[in-house]
C-alpha positions as a Markdown table, in Angstrom:
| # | Residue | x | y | z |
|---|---|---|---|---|
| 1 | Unk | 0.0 | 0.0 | 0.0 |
| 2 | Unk | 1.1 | 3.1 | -1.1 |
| 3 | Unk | 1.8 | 6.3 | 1.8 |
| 4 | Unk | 2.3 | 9.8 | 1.3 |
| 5 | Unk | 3.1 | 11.9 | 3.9 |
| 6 | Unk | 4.2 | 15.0 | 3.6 |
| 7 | Unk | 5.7 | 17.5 | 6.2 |
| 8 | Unk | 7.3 | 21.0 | 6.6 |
| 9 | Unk | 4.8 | 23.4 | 6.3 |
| 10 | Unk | 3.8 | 26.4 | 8.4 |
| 11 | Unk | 3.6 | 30.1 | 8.8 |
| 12 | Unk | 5.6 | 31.8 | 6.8 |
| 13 | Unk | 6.7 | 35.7 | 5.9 |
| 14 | Unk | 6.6 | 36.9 | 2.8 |
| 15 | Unk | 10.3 | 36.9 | 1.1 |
| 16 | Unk | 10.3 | 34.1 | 3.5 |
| 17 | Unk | 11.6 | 30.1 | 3.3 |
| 18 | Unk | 10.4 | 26.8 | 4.2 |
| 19 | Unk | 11.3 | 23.5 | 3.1 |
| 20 | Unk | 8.9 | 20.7 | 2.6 |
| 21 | Unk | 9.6 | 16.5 | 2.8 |
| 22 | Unk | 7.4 | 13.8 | 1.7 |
| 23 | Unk | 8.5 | 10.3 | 3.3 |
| 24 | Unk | 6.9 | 7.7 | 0.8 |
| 25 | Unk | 6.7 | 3.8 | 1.3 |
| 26 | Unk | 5.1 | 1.1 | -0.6 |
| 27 | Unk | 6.9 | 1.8 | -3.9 |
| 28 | Unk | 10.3 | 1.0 | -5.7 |
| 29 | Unk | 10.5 | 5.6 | -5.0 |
| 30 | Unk | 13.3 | 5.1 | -7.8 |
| 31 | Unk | 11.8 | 4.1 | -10.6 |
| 32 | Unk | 9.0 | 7.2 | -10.7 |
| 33 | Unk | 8.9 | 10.7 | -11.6 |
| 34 | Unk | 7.9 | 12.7 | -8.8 |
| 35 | Unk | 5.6 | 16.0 | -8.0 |
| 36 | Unk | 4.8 | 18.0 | -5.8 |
| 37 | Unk | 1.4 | 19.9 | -6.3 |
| 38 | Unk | -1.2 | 22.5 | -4.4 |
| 39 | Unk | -4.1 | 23.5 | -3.4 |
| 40 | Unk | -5.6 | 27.0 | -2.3 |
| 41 | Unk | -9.0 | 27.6 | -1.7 |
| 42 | Unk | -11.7 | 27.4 | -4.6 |
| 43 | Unk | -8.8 | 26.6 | -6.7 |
| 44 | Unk | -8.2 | 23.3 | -8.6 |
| 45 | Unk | -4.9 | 21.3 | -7.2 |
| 46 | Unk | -2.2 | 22.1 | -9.8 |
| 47 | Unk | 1.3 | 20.6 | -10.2 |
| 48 | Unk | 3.8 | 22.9 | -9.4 |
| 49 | Unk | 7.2 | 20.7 | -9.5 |
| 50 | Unk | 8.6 | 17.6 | -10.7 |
| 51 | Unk | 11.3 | 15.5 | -10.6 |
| 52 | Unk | 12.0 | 12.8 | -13.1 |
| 53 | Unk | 13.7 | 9.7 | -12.4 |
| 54 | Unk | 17.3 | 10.8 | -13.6 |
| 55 | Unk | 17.4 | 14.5 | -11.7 |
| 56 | Unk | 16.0 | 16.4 | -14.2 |
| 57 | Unk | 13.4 | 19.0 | -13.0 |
| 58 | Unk | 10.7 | 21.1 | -14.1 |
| 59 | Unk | 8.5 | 24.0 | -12.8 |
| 60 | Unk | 5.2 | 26.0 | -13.0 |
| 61 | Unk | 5.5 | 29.5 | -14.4 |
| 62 | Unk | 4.6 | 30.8 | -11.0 |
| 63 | Unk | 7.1 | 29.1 | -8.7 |
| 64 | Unk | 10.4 | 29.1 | -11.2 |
| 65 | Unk | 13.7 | 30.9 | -9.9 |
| 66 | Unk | 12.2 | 30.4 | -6.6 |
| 67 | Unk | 11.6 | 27.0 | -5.5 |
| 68 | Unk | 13.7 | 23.3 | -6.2 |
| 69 | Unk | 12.5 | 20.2 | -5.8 |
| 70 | Unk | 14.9 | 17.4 | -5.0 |
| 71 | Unk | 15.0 | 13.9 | -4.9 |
| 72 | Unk | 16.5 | 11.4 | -2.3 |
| 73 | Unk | 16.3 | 7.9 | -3.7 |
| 74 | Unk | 17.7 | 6.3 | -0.9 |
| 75 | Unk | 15.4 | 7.5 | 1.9 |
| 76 | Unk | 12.8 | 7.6 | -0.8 |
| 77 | Unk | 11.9 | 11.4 | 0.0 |
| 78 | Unk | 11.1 | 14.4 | -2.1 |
| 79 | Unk | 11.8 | 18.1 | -1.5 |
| 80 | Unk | 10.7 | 21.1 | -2.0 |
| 81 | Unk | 12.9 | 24.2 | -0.7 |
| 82 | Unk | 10.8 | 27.1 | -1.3 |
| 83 | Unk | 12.1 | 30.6 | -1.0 |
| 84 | Unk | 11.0 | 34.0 | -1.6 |
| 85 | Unk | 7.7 | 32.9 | -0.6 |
| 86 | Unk | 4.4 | 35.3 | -1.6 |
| 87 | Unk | 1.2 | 35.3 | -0.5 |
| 88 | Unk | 0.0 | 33.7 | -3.2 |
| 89 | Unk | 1.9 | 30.3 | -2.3 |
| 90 | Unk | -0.5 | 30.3 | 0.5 |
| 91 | Unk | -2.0 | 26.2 | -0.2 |
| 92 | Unk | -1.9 | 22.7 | 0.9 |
| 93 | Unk | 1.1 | 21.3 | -0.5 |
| 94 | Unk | 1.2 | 17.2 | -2.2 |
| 95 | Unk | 3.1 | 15.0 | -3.3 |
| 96 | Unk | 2.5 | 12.6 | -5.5 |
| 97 | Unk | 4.1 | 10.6 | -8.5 |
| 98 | Unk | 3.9 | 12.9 | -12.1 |
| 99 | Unk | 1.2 | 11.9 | -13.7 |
| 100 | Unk | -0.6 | 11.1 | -10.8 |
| 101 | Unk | -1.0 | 7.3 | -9.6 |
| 102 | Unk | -1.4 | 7.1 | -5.7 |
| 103 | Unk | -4.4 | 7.9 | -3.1 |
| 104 | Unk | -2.8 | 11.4 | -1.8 |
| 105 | Unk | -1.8 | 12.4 | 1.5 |
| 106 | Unk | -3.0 | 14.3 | 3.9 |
| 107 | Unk | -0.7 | 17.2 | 2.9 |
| 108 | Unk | 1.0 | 20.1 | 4.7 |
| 109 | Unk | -0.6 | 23.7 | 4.7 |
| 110 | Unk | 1.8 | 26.3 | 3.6 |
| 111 | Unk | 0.1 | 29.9 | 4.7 |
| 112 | Unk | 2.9 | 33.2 | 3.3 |
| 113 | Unk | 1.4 | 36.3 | 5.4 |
| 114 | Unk | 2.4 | 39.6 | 7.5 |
């Protein structure tokens, strides 16, 4: 059985940092592309960062130059380091493989404000 769980999120500053984990288990984590995703209020969930099998990565419009996602095969984690945060950020952050695949976690609320 596949588990998600993510972690790291919080209260956060605007211009401000956080970095998110998601600990996975009942997969061989090396042989998918990964992605983390969010969702604000009233707003459909929308991929904002993947990770392919090899390294290579890729990123939403809105989030590039500011946040990288990472990949530890070993602990079978992904990361998301997210930095000049903006309000706008403000969601639940996912994981989940890219395309998606699994039930999804519970999720970790990321809230950017003064």
């Amino acid at each position: 059985q596949v588990q998600l769980v993510e972690s790291g999120g919080g209260l956060a500053q605007p211009g401000g940092s956080l970095r998110l984990s998601c600990a996975t288990s009942g997969i061989i984590f090396s042989l998918y592309a990964m992605g983390w995703y969010r969702q604000s209020p009233g707003k459909e969930r929308e991929l904002v960062a993947r990770i392919g099998r090899g390294g290579t990565t890729d990123y939403a419009d809105s989030v590039k130059g500011r946040f990288t996602i990472s990949r530890d095969n070993a602990k079978k984690m992904v990361n998301l380091q997210m930095n000049s945060l903006k309000p706008e950020d403000t969601a639940v952050y996912y994981c989940n493989r890219d395309p998606v695949a699994w039930d999804w976690g519970l999720g970790t609320q990321v809230t950017v404000s003064s």
